[in-house]
GUDRENTI-577693 format. One line per 4 residues: their letters; for each residue y, x, z of N, C-alpha, C. Coordinates in nm, 4 decimals. Layout:
BEGIN
A) Y,X,Z,Y,X,Z,Y,X,Z ~ ...;
% end
This chain:
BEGIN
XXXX) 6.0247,20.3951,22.7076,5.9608,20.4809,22.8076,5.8224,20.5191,22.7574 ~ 5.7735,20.6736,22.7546,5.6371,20.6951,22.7790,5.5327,20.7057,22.8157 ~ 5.4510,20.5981,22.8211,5.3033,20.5928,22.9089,5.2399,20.6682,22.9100 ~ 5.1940,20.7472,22.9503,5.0906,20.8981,22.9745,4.9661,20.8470,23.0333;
XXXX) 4.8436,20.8012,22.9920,4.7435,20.7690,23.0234,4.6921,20.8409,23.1445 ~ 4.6090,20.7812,23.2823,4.5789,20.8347,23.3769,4.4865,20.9565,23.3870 ~ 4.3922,20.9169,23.2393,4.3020,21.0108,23.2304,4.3256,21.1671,23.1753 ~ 4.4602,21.1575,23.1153,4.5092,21.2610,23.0506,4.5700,21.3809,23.1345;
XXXX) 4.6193,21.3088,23.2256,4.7053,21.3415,23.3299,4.5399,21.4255,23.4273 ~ 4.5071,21.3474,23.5111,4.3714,21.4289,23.5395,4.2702,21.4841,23.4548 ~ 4.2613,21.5273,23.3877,4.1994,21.6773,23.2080,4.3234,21.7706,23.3090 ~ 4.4305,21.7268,23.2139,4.6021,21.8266,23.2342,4.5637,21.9318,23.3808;
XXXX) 4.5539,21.8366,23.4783,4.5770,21.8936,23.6480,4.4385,22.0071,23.6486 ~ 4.3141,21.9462,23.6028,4.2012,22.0040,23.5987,4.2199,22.1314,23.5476 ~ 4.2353,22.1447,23.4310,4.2796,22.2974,23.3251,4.3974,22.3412,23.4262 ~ 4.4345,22.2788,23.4703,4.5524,22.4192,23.5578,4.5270,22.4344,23.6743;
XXXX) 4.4469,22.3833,23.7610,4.3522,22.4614,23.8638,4.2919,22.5224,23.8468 ~ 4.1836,22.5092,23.7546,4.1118,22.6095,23.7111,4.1939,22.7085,23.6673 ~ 4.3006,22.7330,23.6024,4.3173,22.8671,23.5818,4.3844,22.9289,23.7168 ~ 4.4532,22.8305,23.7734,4.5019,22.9039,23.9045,4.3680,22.9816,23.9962;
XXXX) 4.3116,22.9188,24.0070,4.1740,22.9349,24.0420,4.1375,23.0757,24.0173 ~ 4.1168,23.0784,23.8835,4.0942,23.2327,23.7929,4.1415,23.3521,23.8803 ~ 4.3018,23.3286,23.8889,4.3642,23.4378,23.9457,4.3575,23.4763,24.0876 ~ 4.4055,23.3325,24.1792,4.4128,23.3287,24.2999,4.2664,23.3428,24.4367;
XXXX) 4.1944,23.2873,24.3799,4.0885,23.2467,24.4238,4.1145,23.1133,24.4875 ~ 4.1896,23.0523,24.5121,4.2184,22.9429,24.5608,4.3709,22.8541,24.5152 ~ 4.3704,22.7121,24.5837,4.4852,22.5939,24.5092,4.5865,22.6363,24.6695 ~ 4.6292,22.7166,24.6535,4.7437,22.6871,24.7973,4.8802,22.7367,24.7499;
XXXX) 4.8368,22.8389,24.6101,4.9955,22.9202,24.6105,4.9892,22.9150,24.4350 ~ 5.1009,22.9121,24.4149,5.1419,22.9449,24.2407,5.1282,23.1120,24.2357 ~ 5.0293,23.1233,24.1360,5.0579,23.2681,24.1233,5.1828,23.2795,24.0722 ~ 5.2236,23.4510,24.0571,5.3593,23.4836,24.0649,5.3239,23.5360,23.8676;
XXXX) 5.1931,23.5438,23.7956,5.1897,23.6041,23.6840,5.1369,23.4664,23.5872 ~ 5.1544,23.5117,23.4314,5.1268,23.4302,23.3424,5.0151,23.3999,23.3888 ~ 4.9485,23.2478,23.3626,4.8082,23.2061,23.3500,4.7598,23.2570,23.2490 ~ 4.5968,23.2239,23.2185,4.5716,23.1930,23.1313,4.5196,23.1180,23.1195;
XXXX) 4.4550,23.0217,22.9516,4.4223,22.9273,22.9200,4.2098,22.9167,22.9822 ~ 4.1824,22.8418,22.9858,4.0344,22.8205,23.0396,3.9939,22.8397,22.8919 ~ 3.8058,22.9151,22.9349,3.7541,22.9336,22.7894,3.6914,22.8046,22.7216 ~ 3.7274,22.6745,22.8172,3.7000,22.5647,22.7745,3.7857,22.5096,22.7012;
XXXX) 3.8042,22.4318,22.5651,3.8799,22.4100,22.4623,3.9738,22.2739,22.5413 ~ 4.0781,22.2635,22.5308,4.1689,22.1440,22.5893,4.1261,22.0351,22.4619 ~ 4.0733,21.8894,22.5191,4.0206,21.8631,22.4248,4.1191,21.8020,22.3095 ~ 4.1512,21.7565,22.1992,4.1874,21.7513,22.1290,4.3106,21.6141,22.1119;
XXXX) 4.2063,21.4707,22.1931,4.3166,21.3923,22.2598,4.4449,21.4355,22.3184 ~ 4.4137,21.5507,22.4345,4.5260,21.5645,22.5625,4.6113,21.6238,22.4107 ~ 4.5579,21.7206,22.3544,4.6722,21.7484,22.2779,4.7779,21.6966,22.1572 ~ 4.7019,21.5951,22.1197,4.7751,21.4922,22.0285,4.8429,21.4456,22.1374;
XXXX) 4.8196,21.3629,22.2483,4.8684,21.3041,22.3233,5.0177,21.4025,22.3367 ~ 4.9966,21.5231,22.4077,5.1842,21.6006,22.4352,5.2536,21.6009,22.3270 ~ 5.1747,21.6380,22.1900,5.2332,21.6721,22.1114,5.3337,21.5530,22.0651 ~ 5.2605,21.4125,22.0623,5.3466,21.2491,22.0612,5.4242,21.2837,22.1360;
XXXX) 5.4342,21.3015,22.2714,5.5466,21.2874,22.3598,5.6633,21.3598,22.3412 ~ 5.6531,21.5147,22.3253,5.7201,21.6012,22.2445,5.8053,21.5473,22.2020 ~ 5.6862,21.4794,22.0643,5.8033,21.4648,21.9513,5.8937,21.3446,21.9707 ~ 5.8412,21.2725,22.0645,5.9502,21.0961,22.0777,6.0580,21.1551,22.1663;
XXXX) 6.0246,21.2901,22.2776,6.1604,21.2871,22.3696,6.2662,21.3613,22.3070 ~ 6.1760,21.4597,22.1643,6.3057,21.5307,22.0739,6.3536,21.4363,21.9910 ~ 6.3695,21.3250,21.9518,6.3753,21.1979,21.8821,6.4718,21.1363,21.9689 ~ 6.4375,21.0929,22.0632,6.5231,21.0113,22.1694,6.6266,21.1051,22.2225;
XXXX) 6.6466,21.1918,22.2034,6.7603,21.3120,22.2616,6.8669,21.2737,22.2509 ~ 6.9858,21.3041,22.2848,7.1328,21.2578,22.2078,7.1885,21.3176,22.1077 ~ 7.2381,21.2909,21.9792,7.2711,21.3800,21.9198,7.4341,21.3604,21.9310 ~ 7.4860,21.4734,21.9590,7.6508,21.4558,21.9649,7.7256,21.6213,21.9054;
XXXX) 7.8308,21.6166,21.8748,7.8595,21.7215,21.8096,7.9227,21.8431,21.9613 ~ 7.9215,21.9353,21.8901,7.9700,22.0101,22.0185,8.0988,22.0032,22.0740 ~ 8.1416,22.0259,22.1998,8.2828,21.9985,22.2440,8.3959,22.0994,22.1880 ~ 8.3542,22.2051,22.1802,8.4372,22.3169,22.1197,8.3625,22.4198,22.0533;
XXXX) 8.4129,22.4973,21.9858,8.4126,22.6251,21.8440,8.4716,22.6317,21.7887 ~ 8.3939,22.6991,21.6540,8.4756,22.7075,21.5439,8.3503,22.5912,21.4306 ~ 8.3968,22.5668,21.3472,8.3441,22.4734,21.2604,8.3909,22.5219,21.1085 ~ 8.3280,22.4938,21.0037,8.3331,22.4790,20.8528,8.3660,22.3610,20.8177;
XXXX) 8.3624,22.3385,20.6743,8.3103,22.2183,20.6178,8.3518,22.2239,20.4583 ~ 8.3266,22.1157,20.3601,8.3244,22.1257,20.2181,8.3205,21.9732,20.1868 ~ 8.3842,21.9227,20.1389,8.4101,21.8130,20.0827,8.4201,21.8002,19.8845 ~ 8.3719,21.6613,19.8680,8.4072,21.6551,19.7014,8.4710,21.5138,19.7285;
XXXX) 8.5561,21.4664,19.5834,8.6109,21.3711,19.6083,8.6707,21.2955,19.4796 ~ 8.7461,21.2214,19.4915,8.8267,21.1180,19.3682,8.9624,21.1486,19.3945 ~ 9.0425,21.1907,19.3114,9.2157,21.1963,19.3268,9.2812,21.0885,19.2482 ~ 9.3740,20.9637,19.2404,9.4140,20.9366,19.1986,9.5717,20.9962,19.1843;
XXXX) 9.6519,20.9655,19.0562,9.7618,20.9976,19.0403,9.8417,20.8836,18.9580 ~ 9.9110,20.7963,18.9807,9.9612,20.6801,18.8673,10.1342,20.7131,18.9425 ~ 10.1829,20.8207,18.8509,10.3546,20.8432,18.8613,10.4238,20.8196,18.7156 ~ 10.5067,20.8557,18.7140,10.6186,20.8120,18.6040,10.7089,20.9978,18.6152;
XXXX) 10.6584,21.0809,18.4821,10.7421,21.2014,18.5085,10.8501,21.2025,18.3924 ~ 10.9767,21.2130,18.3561,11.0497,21.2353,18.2730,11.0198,21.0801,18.1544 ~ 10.9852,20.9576,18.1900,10.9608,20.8363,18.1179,10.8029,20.8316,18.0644 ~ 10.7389,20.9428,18.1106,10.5907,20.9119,18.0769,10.5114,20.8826,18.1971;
XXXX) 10.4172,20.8116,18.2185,10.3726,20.7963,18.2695,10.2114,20.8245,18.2333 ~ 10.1588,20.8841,18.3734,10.0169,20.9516,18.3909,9.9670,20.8631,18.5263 ~ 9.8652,20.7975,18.4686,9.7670,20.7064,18.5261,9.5885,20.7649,18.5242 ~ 9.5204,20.8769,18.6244,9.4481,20.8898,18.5606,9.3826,20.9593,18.7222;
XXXX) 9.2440,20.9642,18.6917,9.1172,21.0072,18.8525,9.0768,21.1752,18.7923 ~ 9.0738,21.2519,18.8728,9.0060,21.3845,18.8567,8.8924,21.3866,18.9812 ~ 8.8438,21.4528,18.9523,8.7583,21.5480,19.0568,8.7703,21.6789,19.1416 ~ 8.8464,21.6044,19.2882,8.8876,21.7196,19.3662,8.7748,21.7833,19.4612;
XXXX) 8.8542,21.8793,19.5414,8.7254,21.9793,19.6059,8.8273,22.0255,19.7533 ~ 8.8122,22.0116,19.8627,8.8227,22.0655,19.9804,8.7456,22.1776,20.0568 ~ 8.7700,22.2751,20.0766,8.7040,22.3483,20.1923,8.8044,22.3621,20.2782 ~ 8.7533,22.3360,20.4268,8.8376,22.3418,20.5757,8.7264,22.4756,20.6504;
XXXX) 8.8026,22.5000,20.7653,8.7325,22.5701,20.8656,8.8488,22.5396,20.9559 ~ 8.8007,22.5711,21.1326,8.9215,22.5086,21.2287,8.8500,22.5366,21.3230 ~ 8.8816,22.5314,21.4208,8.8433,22.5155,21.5643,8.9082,22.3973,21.6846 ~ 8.7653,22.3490,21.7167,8.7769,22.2354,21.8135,8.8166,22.2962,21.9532;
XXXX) 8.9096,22.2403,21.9967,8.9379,22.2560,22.1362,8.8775,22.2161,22.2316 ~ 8.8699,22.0863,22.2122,8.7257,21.9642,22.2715,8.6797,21.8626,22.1551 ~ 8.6363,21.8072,22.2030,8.5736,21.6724,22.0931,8.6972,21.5741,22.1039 ~ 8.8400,21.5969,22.0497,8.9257,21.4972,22.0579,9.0403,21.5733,21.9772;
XXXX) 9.0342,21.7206,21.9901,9.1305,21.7908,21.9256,9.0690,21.9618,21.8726 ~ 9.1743,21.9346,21.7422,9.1202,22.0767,21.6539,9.2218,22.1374,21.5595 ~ 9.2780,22.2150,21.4981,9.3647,22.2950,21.4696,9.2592,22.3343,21.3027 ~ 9.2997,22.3326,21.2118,9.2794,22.3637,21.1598,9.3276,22.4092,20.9615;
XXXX) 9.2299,22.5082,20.9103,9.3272,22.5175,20.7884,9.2237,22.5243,20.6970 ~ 9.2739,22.5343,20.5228,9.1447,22.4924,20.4462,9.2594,22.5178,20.3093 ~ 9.1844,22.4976,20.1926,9.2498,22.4816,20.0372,9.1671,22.3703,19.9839 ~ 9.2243,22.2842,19.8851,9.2293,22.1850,19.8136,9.2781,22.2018,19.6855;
XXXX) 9.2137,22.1084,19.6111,9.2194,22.1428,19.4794,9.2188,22.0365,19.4066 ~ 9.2847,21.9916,19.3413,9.3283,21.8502,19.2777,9.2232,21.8204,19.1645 ~ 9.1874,21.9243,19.0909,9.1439,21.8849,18.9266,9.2415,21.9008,18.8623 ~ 9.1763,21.8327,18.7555,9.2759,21.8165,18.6194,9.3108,21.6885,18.5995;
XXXX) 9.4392,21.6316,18.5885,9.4964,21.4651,18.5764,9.5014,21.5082,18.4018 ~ 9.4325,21.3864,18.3067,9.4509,21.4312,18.2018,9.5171,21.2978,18.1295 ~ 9.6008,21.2649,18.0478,9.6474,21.1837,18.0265,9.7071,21.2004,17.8566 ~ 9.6503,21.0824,17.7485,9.6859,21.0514,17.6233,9.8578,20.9838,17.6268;
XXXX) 9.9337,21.0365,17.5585,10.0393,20.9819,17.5312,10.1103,20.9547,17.4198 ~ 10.1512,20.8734,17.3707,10.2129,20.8386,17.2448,10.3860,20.9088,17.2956 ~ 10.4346,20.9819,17.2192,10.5676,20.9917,17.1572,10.5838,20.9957,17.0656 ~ 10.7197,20.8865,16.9839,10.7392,20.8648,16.8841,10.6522,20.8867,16.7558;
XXXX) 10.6057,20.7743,16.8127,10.4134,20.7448,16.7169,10.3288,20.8843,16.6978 ~ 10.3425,21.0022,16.8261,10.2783,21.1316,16.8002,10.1969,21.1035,16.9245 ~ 10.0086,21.1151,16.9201,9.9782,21.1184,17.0126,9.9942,21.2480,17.0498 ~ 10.0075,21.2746,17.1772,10.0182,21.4266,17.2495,9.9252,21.3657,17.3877;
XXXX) 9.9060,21.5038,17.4325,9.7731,21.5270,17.5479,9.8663,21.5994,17.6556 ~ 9.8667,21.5378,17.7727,9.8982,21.5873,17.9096,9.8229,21.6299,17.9863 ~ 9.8556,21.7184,18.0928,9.7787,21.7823,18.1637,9.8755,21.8319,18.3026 ~ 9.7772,21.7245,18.4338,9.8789,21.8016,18.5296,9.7841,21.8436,18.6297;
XXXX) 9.8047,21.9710,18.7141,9.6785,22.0395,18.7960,9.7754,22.0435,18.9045 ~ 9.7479,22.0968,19.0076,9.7354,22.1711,19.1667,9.6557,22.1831,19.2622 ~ 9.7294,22.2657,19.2903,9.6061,22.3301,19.4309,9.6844,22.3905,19.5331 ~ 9.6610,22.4361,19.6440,9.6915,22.5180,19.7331,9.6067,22.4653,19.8898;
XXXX) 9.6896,22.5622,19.9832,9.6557,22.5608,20.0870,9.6848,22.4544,20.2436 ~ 9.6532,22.4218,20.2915,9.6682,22.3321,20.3974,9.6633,22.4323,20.5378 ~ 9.7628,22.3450,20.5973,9.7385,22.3739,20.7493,9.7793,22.2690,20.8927 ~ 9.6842,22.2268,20.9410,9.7276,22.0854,20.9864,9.6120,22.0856,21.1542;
XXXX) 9.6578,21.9767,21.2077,9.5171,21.9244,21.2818,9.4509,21.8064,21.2450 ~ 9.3787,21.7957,21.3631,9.2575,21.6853,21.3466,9.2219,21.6322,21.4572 ~ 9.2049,21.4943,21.4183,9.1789,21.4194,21.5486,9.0599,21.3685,21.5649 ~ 8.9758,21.3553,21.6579,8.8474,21.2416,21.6736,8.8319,21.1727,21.8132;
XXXX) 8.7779,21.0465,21.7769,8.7754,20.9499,21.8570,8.6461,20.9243,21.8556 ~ 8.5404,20.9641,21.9403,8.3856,20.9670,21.9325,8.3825,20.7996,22.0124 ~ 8.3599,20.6906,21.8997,8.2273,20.5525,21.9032,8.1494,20.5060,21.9615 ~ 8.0245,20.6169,21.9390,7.9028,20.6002,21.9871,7.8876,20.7831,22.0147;
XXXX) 7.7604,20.8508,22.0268,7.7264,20.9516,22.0537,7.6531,20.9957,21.8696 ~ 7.6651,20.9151,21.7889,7.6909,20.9571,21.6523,7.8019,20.9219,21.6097 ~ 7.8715,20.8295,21.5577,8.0010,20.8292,21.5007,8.1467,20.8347,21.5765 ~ 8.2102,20.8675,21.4917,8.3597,20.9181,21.5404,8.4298,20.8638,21.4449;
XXXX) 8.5797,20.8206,21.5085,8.7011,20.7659,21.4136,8.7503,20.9414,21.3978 ~ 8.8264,20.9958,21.2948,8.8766,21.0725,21.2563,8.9911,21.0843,21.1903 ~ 9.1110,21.1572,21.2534,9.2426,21.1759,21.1333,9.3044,21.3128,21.1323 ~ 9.3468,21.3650,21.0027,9.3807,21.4632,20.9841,9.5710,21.4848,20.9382;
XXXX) 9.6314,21.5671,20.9561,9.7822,21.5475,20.9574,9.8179,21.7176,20.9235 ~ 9.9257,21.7543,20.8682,9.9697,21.8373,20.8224,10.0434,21.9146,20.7019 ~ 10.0450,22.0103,20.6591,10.1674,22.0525,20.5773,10.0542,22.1206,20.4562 ~ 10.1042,22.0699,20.3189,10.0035,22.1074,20.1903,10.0428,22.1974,20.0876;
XXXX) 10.0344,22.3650,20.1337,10.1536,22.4441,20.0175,10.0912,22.4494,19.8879 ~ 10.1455,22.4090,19.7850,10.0790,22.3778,19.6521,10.1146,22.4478,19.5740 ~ 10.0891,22.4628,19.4454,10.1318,22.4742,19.2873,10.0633,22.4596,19.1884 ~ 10.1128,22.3709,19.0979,10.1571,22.2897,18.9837,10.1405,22.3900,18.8553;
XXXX) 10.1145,22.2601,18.7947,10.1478,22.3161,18.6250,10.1347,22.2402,18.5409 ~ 10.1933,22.1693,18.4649,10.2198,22.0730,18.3948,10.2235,22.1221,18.2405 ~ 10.1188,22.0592,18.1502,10.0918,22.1098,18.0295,10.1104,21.9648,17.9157 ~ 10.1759,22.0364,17.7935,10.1335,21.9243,17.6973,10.1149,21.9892,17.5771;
XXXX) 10.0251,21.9236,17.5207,9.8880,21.9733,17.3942,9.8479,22.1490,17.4522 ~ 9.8327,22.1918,17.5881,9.7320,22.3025,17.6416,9.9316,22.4050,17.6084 ~ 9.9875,22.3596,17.6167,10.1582,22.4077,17.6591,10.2079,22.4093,17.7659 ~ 10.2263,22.5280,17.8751,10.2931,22.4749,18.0162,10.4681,22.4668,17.9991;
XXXX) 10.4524,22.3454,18.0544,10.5960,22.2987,18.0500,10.6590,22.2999,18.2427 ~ 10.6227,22.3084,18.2782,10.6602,22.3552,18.3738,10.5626,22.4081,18.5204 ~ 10.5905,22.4821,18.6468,10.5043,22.5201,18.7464,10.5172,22.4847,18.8379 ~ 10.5601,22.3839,18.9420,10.6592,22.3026,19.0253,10.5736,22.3994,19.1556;
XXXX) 10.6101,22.4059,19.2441,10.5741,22.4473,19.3523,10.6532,22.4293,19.5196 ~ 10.5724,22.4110,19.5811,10.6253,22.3234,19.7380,10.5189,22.3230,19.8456 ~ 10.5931,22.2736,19.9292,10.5130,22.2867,20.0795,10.5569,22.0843,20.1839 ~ 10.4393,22.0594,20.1405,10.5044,21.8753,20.1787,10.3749,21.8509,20.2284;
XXXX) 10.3586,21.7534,20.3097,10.3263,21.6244,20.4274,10.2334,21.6100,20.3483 ~ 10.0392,21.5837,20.4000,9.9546,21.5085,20.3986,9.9126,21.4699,20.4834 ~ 9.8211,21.3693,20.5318,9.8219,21.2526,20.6500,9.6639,21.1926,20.5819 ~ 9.5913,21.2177,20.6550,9.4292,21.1299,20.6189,9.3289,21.0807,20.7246;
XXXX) 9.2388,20.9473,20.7011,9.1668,20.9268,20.7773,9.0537,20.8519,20.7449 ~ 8.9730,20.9242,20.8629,8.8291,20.8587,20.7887,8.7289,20.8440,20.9354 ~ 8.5325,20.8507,20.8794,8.4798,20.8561,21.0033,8.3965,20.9649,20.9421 ~ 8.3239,20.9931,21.1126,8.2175,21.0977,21.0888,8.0933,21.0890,21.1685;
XXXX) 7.9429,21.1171,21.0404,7.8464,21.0900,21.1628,7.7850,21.2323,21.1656 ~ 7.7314,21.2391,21.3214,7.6582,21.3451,21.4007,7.5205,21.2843,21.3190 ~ 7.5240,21.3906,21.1914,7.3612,21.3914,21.1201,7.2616,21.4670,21.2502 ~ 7.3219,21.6213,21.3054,7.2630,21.6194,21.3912,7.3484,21.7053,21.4765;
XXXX) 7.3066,21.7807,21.5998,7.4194,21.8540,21.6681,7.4996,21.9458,21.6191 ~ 7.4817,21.9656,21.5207,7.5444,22.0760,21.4233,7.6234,22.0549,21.2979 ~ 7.5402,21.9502,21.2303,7.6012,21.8946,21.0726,7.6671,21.7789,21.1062 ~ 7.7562,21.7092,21.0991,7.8223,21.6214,21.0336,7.8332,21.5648,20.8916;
XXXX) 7.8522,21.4340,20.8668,7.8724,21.3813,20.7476,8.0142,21.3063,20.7567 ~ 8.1338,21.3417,20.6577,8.2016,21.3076,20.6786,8.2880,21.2202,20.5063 ~ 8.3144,21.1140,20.5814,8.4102,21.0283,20.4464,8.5394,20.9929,20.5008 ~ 8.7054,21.0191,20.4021,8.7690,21.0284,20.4595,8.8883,21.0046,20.3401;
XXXX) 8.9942,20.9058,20.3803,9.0875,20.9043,20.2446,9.2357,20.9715,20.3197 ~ 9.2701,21.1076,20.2429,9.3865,21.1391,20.2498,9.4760,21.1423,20.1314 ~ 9.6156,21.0977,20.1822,9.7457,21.0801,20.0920,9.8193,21.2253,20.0860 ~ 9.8176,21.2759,19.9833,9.9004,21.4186,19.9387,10.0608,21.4054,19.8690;
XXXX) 10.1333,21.4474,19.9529,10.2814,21.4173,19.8757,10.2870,21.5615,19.8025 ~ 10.3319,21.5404,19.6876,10.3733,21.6389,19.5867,10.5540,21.6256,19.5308 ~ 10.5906,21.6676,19.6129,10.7463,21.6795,19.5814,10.7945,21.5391,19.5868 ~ 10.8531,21.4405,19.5079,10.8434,21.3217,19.4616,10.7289,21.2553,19.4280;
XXXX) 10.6134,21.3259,19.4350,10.4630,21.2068,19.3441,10.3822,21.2434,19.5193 ~ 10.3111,21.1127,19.4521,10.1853,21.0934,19.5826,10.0252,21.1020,19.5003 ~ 9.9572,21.1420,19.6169,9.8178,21.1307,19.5202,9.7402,21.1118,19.6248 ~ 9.6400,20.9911,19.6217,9.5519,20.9513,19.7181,9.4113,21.0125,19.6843;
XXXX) 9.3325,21.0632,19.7873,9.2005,21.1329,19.7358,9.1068,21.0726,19.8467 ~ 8.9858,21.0180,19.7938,8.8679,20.9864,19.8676,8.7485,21.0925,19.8486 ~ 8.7315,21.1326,19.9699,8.5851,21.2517,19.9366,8.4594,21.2118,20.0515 ~ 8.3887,21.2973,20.0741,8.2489,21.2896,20.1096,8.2378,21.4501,20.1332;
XXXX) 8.1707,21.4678,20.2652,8.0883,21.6140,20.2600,8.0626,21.6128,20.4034 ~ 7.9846,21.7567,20.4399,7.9896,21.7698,20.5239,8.0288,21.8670,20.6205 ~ 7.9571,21.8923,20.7528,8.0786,21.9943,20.8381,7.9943,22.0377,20.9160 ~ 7.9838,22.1999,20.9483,7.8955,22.2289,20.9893,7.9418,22.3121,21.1226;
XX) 7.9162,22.3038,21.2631,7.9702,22.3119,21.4158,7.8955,22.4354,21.4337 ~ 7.9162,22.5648,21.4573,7.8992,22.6923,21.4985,7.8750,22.6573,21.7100;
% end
């Protein structure tokens, strides 16, 4: 709670009689027009003094995200991939990339769509004592919802669910050997904090099915509430 000193409080009342004063000739009625300020300077205390208060009740405010809009967001992240394709096996982390946009219905439900982007899985392989170089990519588009479960009035539990249309390309020594392409099930969850009524910070691990292969991705970013 904020203590407002007694003396501050009577300065405060003083400067605004007097200007009522100015206009009215007398304390009985609010004028109906702007005041103005007295040609006496408000002294310099009273004004540190509001300006503290100000700033502790914009401080103490709540910060919570909005109940509905439309929203952005941008994520970076880690992809793992450890499958077995045609007797080789590719064990290896890229650097993926998300952008979403969606709209919240309320603070519990949201609809939304976005593209994802795997990286590059790069992987050394021996055949018949030949090393050769693998290379497997995808990307495409998402379209899914989203769930949140608001904590506190900053954090939220969060999960995301939906369908991931992709395509593939599978290279060896910078050779495409094949372009696989599909539309399959991702499922992710994470939390999110209200940096402030607008931004979010969000961390979040979703599982991507790719035809037969899975690929787990952990990212970080944030999300910004229109």
């Amino acid at each position: 709670m904020i203590i407002i000193k007694k003396k501050v409080i009577q300065q405060t009342f003083i400067v605004l009689k007097r200007s009522f004063i100015e206009f009215t000739g007398n304390w009985t009625t609010l004028p109906a027009i702007e005041f103005h300020l007295p040609k006496e300077r408000i002294p310099m205390k009273i004004r540190k003094d509001a300006a503290t208060a100000a700033l502790l009740m914009l401080l103490a405010a709540p910060v919570g995200a909005q109940a509905g809009g439309f929203y952005v967001g941008a994520s970076i992240g880690k992809a793992e991939l450890n499958e077995e394709f045609d007797g080789l096996v590719i064990d290896d982390k890229s650097t993926s990339y998300r952008i979403v946009a969606g709209w919240n219905f309320n603070e519990y439900f949201a609809l939304e769509g976005g593209y994802h982007n795997f990286g590059d899985f790069e992987q050394v392989l021996d055949i018949e004592g030949v090393p050769v170089t693998a290379n497997l990519t995808a990307d495409g588009f998402t379209l899914g919802a989203a769930g949140n479960v608001p904590l506190t009035e900053r954090f939220s539990l969060m999960g995301r669910a939906g369908w991931y249309f992709w395509n593939g390309n599978a290279e060896i020594n910078n050779v495409s050997q094949a372009t696989p392409e599909d539309g399959n099930l991702y499922l992710g969850a994470g939390v999110k904090f209200n940096v402030t009524e607008r931004f979010q910070l969000i961390g979040d691990w979703t599982r991507y099915e790719l035809q037969d292969t899975v690929s787990g991705v952990f990212s970080v970013g944030l999300q910004y509430q229109f």
